[in-house]
N, C-alpha and C positions, 0 to 999 in steps of 0.2 A: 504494500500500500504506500504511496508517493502523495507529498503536497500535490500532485496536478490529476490524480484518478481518485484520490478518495473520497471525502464528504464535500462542502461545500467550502468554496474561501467567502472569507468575508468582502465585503465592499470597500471602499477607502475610507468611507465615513462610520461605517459600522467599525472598522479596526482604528482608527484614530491614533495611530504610532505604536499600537499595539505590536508584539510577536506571534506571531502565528505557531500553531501546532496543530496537529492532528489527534495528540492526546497528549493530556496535561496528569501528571501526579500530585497528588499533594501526599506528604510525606516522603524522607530517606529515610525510612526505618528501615527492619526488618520486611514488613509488607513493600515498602515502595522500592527498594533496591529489589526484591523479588519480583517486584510489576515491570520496572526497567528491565528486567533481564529477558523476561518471557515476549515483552514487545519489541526487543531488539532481536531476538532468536525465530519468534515466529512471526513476526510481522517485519520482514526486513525491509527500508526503505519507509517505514514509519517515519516522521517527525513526532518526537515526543520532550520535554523536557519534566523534572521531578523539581518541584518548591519545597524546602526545607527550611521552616521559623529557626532551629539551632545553628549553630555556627559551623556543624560538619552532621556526615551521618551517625544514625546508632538508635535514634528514637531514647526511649527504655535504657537503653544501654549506653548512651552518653549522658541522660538529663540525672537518671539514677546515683547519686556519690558515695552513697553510702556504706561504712563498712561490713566487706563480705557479699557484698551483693554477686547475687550467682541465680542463672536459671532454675524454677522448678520443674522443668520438662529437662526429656533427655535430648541431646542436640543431635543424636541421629536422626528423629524426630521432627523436633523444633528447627533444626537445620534444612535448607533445601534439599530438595529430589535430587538437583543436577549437582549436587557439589560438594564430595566425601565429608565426613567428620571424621575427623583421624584423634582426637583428644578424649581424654574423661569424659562422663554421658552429661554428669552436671558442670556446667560452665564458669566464670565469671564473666562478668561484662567485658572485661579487658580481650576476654578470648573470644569471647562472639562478637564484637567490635572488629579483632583481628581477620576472622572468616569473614565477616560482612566485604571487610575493606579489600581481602583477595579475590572476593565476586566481583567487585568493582573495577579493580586492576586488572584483573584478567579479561571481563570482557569491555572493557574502553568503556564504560558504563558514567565515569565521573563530568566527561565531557554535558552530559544532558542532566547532570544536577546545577540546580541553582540555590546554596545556604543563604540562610538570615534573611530572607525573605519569608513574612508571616502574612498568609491571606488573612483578608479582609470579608472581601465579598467577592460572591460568585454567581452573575444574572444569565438568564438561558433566554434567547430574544428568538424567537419563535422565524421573526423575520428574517433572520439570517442563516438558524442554523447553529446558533453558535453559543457556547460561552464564553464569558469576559470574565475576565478574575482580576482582582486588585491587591497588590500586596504590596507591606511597606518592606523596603530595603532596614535593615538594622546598619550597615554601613553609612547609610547616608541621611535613612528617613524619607528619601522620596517614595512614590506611590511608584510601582513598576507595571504595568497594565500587560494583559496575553490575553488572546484570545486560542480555543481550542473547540473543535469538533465533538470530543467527544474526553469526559471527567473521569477520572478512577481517584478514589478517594482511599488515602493507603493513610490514615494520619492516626491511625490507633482508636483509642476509645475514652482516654482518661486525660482530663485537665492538667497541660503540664506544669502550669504556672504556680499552681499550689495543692496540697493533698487536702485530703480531708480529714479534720481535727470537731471533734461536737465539741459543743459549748458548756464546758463544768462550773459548777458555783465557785468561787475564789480562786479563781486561775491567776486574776491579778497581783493574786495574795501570795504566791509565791513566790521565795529570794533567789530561785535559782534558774536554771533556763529550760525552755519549752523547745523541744523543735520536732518538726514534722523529718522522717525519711528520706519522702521528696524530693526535698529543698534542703539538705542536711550542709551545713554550715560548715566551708572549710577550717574553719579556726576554731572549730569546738576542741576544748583537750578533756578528756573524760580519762585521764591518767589518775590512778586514786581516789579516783570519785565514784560516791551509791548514784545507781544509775537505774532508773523504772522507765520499761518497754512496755507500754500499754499497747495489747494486740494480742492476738491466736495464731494469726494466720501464717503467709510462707516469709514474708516480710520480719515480723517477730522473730520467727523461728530462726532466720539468718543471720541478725544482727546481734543478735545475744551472743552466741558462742562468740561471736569474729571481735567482739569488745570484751567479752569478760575475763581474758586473761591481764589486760591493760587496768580493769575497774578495780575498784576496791569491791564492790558486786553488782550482780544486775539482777534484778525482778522482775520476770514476765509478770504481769499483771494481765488476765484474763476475765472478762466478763465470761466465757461457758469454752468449754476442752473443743479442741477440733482434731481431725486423723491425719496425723503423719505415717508417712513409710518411710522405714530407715534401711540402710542397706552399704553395699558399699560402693563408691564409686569408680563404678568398674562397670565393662559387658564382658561377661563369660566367654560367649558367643563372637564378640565381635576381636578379643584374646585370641581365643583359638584358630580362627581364621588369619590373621595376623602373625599366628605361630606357623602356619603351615605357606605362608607365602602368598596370598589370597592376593588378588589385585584388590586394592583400596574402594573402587567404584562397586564391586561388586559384594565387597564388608561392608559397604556402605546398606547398600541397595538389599543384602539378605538381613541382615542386623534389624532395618526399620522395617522389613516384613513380619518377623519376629514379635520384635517389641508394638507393633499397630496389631498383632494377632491376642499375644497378652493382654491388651491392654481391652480390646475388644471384650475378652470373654471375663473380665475384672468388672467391667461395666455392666456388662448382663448380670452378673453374678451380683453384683449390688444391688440391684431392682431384685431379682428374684429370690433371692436367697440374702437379704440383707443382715439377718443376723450374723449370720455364719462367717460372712466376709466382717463384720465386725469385730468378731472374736479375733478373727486369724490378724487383723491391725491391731487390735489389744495387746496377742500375743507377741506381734515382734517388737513392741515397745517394753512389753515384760523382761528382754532380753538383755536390756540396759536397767531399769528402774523397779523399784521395789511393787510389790500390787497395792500395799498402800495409796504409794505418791500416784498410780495410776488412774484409779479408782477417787482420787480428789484431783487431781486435773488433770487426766490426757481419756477421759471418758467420755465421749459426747453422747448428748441426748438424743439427736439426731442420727438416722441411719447413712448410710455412706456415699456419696457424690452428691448429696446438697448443695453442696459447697465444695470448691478446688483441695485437693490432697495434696499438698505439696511432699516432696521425696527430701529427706534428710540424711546427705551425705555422711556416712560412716557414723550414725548417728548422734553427732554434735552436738545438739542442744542438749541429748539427753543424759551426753556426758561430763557437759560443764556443771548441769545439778550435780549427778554424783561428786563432782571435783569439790563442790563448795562454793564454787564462784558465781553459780546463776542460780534463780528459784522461781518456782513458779509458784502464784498467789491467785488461787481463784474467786475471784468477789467482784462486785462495784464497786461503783465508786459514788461516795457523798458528796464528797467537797475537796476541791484545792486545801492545801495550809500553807503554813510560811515555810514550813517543812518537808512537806512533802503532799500526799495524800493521805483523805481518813474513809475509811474504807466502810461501810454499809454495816458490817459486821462488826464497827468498834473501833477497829486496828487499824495504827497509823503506820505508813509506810514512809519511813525519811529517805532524802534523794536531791543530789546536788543539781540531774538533771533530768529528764522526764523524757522523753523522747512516746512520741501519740504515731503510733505505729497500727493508725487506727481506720487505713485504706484510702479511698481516693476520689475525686467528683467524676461521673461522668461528663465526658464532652460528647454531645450527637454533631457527627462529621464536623470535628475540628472547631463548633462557637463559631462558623462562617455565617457570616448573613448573605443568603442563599435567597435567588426571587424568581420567578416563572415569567417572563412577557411583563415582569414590573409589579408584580405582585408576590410580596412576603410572601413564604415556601414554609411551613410549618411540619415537622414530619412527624409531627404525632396526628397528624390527618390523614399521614396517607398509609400503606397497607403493602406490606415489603413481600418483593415477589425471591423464594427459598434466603431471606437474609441478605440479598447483596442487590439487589433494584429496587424498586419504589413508585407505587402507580403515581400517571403527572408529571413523574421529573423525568424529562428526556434525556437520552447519553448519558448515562450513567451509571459507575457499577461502586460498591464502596464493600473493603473487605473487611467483615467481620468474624475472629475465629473462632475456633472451637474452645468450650470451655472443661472437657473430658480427654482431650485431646490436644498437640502442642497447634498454637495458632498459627504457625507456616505450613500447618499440610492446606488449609484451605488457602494458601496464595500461589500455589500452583495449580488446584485447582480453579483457581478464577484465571489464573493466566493462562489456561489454554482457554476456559468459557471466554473470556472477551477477547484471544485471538480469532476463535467461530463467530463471535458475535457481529465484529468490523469485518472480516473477510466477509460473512455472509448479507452485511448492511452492503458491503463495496458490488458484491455482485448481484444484487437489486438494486441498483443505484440510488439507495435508499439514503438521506441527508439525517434521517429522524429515527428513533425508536422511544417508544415507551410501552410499560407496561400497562393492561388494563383488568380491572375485574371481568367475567364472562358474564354471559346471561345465567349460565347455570350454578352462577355465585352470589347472586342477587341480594337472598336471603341469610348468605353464610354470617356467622355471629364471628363480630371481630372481639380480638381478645389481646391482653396484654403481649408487647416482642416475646418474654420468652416466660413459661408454665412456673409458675413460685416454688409449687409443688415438689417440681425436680430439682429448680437451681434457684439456688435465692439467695448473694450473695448481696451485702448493705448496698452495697456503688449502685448496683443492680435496682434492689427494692427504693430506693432512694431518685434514682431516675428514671425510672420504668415509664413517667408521665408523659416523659421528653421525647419516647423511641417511637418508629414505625408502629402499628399495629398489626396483629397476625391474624391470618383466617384458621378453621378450620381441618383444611386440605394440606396436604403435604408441599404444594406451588407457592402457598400465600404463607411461608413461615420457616423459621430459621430449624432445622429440625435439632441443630446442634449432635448430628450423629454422621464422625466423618465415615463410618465404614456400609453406610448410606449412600452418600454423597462420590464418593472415589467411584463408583457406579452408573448414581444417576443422573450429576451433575454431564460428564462426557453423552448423555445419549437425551437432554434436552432438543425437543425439537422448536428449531428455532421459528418455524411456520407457525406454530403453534397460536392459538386464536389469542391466547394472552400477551402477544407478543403485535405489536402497533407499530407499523411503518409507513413512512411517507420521505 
């Protein structure tokens, strides 16, 4: 696909000093370094460029500072289809920073990034054809204007600019410092100092160990237990293969069959047999910690994939409790003190610094103010066709992952869905697409993006007001089940009546 066969160009006064493209990315994360690759390999002769608000790539894994920060998915996984993982399963940012930046290098990929450029707004003018996007340069402050045929929206899901911290009685009141994750503060020195990790999740679970040899100690502080898997970080499997001479590509490539096959029948086995898979995470935490300390906090009342399991390299957390240096404290919380926190239960926790390790806002596509022909775009009106379209909004595809599964398997599958999608827009001569409900969905009952029931995580429950809505049907809803999807996504028919062209 070429600037001169593909969609439509704009007019001189429709582009107004604009740059032109054929596809625009917003984000160089993880997803949008994956989107650049897939349009530069299958869509050769594309025009496309990538906007990026931070000052280099990495998303997640540049804005994140904080210590210990390390993937909870395994990066055979979470790593690209095309592009071996030769390291440990769990990462740091440093090292999936490193793989990002050798997809980049290897395939001339940096050329069509542009950093520090942070959209604004994004208008679809029906008369053109076209989007316009507006973004400010951070180098300079000016507005830098593009115009583009057709949007992918790769910028994540969560607010980078600040985490999300709730609002406690005398937070004022304390003499020490607060800081969110996030935004974790290069000049904090937590050298000898009591230090409370307010948090459950994989974020908690990281930051404890990687600081409490440094602290004087640290306190998980928990509002209710969530399930870790501890284990070691290592693949057996992908060892073995390694011992015997195995080209790389294809340890690669059996490794994630493997671990996408386990991980499949882990998920069944949670739904169906939730107890049982209970016990067997109880029991491999029994392996480090006494059934006491289990049974008061690493017990959830909830049954298993509720909410994301993070994997606990060599089990960490659970061996700095044993060391003495970290503890975990299950309660709430009352109130701020000058000292610390006083906990629900009585007991006050003293603490030089608090760290609210307490998760994150969502952002629906990026906080862009988004308009249709000049009319505000709201997408809690519209009705997302399997999680990545949206009836109404033309050209457009936005990746959102899995939450049982690592979020790069669905950006190769969307990178070959949107190479079908413009190859087959280019050979109808089609300028336009959008999704539409059928006639035989008239009646269908919309319902919240994604079932509470199955996944209910705060960011989640918290924004849920903001997201598309879902139908019914398997078409009009994010199923959040990639060993579905690796399936049924390649064998969408693109004629298909829900699918709008002009």
């Amino acid at each position: 696909m070429t600037g001169t066969d593909t969609l439509e160009r704009p007019t001189k006064t429709a582009q107004q000093s604009a740059e032109h493209f054929d596809v625009l990315i917003v984000g160089a994360g993880i997803s949008g370094i994956g989107a650049a690759y897939h349009i530069s390999k299958q869509l050769p002769g594309t025009t496309f460029v990538a906007l990026e608000a931070l000052e280099s790539f990495g998303g997640t894994w540049l804005m994140h500072r904080y210590p210990g920060i390390r993937s909870d998915s395994d990066l055979y996984t979470f790593g690209y289809r095309f592009k071996p993982w030769t390291g440990a399963p769990i990462a740091t940012a440093e090292e999936i920073r490193n793989y990002m930046g050798e997809v980049i290098e290897e395939n001339d990929l940096g050329r069509h990034i542009r950093y520090g450029h942070k959209i604004r707004s994004a208008r679809w003018s029906s008369k053109d054809n076209l989007w316009t996007i507006e973004a400010v340069r951070a180098d300079t402050g000016e507005t830098a204007r593009f115009t583009a045929n057709f949007l992918w929206m790769c910028q994540g899901y969560y607010r980078h600019s600040e985490g999300y911290t709730p609002e406690w009685k005398g937070m004022e009141s304390f003499k020490g410092r607060i800081v969110h994750p996030q935004t974790w503060p290069e000049d904090l020195d937590y050298k000898g100092k009591k230090v409370i990790v307010i948090g459950s999740g994989a974020t908690a679970a990281t930051l404890a160990p990687a600081i409490a040899g440094d602290c004087a100690h640290v306190t998980v502080l928990q509002r209710s237990p969530t399930y870790f898997i501890p284990g070691r970080n290592a693949n057996e499997l992908a060892d073995q293969l390694r011992a015997l001479k195995v080209d790389e590509t294809w340890i690669h490539e059996i490794t994630r069959r493997k671990i996408l096959f386990d991980q499949a029948e882990f998920t069944r086995r949670a739904f169906e047999e939730p107890e049982v898979v209970k016990q067997e995470l109880l029991a491999a935490v029994a392996m480090f910690l006494p059934q006491e300390e289990i049974e008061k906090n690493f017990t959830p009342t909830y049954r298993p994939w509720r909410q994301r399991i993070a994997f606990v390299p060599d089990g960490d957390i659970f061996q700095g409790i044993l060391s003495g240096k970290a503890s975990v404290v299950t309660d709430e919380i009352d109130r701020f003190t000058e000292k610390g926190i006083l906990l629900k239960s009585g007991k006050e926790l003293e603490a030089d610094i608090i760290v609210t390790a307490t998760g994150f806002n969502l952002s629906v596509l990026g906080d862009i103010d988004f308009s249709i022909d000049g009319k505000p775009l709201d997408f809690s009106k519209t009705v997302t066709y399997r999680g990545m379209m949206f009836t109404g909004v033309p050209n457009m595809v936005w990746v959102f992952g899995y939450f049982r599964a690592s979020w790069t398997l669905r950006v190769d599958l969307l990178g070959d869905f949107v190479a079908r999608l413009l190859t087959h827009m280019k050979e109808k001569h089609a300028k336009k697409v959008t999704v539409a409900l059928r006639p035989e969905d008239k009646d269908m009952p919309l319902l919240p993006w994604i079932d509470p029931e199955n996944f209910n995580p705060g960011y989640l429950m918290r924004g849920m007001h903001l997201l598309p809505k879902r139908g019914d049907k398997p078409e009009w809803q994010h199923t959040q089940d990639y060993w579905l999807e690796k399936d049924e996504l390649p064998a969408i028919d693109l004629d298909a009546p829900e699918f709008v062209y002009e």
